[in-house]
C-alpha positions in Angstrom: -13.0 -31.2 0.2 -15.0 -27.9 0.4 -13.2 -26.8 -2.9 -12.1 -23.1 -1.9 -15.7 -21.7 -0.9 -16.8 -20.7 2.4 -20.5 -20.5 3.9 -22.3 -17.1 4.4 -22.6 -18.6 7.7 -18.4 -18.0 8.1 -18.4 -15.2 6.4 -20.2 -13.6 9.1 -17.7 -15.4 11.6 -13.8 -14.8 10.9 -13.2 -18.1 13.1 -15.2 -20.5 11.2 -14.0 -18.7 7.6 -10.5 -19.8 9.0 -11.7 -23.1 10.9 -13.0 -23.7 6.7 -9.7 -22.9 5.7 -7.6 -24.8 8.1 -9.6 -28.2 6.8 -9.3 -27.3 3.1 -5.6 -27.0 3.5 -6.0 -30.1 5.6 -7.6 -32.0 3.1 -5.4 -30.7 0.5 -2.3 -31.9 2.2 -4.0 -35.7 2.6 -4.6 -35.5 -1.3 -1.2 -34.9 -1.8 -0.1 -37.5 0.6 -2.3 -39.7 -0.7 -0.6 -39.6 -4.6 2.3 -39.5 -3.0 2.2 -42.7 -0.8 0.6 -44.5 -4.0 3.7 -43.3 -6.1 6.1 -44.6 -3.5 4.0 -47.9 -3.4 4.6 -48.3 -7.8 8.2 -47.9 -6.6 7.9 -50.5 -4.4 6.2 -53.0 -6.6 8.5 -52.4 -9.4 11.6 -52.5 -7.0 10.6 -56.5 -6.0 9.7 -57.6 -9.0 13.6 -56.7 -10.5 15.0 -58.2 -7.5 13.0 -61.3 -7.8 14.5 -61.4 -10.8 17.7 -60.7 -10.0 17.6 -63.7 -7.2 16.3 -65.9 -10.0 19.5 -65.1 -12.3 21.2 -65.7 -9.0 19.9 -68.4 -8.6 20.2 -70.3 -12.0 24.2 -69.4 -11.8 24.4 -71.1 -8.6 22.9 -74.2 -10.3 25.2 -74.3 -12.9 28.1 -73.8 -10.8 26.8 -76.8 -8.5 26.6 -78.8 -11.9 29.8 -78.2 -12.8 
């Protein structure tokens, strides 16, 4: 990311200074997607591991029906 400055070489060109800002608002909006996607992904992880252990539990009542 550029972090918010732009070049003397824009500042002397009002189409690169917005070309600069267009990417930093670019970028900005992939970080955010970024934390966002990894957030979903924790979610995700924690979401199979319950219902891995909810098909165990499952699992063992079915065996102790079938014993019965």
């Amino acid at each position: 990311m550029t972090g918010g400055c732009l070049s003397v070489r824009s500042m002397d060109h009002p189409a690169l200074a917005r070309i600069e800002q267009a990417i930093e608002r670019i970028e900005a909006a992939i970080a955010r997607r970024r934390v966002a996607a990894e957030a979903v992904a924790e979610r995700h992880a924690a979401l199979k591991s319950r219902m891995a252990e909810a098909v165990a539990a499952l699992d063992a009542v079915m065996v102790r029906e079938g014993a019965e």
